[in-house]
N, C-alpha and C positions, 0 to 999 in steps of 0.2 A: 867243901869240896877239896878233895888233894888234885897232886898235877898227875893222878893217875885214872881219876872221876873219868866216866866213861858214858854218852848217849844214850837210854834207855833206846833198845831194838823198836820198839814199837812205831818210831818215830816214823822205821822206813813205811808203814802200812799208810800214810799220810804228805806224800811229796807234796811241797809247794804250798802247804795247809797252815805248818805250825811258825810260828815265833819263839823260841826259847829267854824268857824270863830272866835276864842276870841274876838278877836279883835275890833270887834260890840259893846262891852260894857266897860262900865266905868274900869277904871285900878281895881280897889277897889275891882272891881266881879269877874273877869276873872279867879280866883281858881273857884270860886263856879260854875261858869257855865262849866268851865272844865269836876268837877265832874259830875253835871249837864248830860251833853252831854255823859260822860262814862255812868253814870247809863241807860241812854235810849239807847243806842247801836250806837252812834254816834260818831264819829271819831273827833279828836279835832283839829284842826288846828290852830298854833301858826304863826302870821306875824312878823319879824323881822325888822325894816325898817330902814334905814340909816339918823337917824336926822341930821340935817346941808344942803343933798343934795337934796332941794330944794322938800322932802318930809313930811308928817307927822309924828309924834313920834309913832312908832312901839310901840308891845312889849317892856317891859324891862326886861335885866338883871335881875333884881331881880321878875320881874315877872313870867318871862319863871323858875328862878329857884323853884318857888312855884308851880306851875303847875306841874315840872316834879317831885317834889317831893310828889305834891297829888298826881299823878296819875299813877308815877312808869316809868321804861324805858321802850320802846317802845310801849307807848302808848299815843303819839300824835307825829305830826309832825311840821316842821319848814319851813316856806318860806323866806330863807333871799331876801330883795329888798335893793339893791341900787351897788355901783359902785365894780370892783374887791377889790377895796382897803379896803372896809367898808369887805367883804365877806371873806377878809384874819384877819380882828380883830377878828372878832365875830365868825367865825368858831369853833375855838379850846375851847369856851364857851360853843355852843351850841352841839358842840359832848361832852361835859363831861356831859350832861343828858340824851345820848341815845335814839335820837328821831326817831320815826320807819322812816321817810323820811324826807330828806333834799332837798327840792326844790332851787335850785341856779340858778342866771339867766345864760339865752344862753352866757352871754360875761364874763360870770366869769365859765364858764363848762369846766371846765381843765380835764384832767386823772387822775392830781395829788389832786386837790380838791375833785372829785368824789371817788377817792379812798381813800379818808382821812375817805370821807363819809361811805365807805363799811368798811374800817377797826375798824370804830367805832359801828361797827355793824345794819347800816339804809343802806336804797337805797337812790341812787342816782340818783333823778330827773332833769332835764332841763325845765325852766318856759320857755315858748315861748309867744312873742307878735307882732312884724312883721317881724320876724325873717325867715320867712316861710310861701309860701302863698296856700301849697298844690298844687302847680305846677312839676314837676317831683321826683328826691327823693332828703329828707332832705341831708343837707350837717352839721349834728352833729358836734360842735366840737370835742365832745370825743363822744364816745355810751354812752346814757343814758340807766338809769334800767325804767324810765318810761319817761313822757311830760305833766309837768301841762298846758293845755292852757287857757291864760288871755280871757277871754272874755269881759273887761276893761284893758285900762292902769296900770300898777302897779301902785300900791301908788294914786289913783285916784277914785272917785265914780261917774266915768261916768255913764250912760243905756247901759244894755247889747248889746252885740252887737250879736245879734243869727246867723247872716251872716258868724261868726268866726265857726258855726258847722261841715263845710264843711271841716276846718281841723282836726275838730276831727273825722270827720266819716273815713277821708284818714289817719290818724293813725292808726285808733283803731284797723285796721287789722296789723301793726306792734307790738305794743307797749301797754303798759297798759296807758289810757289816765286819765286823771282829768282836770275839767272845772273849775273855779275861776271870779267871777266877777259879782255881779247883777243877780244870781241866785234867781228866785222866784218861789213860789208853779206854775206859768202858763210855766216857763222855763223848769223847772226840766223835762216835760218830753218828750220835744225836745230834750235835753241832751242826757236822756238814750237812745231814739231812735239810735241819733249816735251814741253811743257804749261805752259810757262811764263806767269809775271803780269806780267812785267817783265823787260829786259835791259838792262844798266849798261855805256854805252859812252863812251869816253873819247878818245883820239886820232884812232880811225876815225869818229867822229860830227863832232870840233869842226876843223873845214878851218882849216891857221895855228897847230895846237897847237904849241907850243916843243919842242925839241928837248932830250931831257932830261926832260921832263915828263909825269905820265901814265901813264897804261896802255899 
């Protein structure tokens, strides 16, 4: 993304719906499409990723810390991806910027990590990816405050896969839902049909994303 990268129009067809992905753009941009994304009424969504475990380089450290320092505490959220071990480092980081939600995966969703989450004043989400096929009732490891569901692989830029809607529309009468993955202006609004609270979009939102980068 240059400092001239510009919102994809379609956004406005979707007030209060989307999340914008940093993570879409070059490390360099990620403050400015931040604020970017705040000024247009866009929720910002920070990826976290576990470099080493056979994923790509997240967010960094010092980048999550510029972002929450442009845009203040709880005003954006964090998705750590990768193993319990990587979700026990980077926690006590990522709650010292107070981000309105912490999305952790289903095998790292303790009581005690979820409530590290609450006590630092965010909700605490559970990412779901085959964890759940919308067949009788979920088996949570702890109660979640919401359920991001993947519509790709973590850490992956597969093609959506809209087939995963069936588990959000059998949530969405539990739980507050949010979609993740290969969201595009013709997806979005199969999305909200099934009942979604949010949709996390990344390349197809930020016009200029770098190539390489992103969802």
């Amino acid at each position: 993304m240059t400092a001239t990268a510009t919102l994809a129009p379609w956004h406005r067809e979707f007030p209060g719906l989307l999340a914008g992905s940093v993570y879409a753009v070059s490390p360099e941009a990620r403050t400015a499409a931040a604020l970017m994304m705040r000024d247009a009424g866009i929720d910002v969504h920070v990826d976290v990723m576990a470099d080493g475990e056979g994923l790509p380089a997240g967010v960094s450290p010092a980048e999550l810390s510029d972002i929450a320092t442009a845009l203040g505490p709880s005003r954006f959220d964090v998705h750590l991806i990768g193993s319990s071990g990587f979700v026990d480092d980077a926690l006590p980081d990522v709650l010292s910027h107070a981000p309105q939600k912490v999305f952790l995966p289903w095998a790292a969703f303790t009581e005690e990590r979820a409530n590290a989450v609450r006590d630092a004043g965010g909700s605490a989400w559970v990412a779901l990816w085959q964890e759940w096929d919308a067949t009788g009732a979920p088996a949570w490891p702890t109660p979640p405050d919401g359920v991001l569901v993947m519509l790709i692989e973590p850490g992956t830029r597969a093609r959506c896969r809209t087939d995963r809607l069936a588990i959000v529309r059998a949530l969405a009468a539990r739980l507050p839902v949010i979609v993740d993955g290969g969201v595009m202006k013709d997806i979005a609004p199969l999305c909200v049909t099934a009942g979604v609270e949010s949709m996390v979009v990344g390349r197809a939102l930020l016009s200029g994303a770098a190539d390489g980068e992103g969802e």
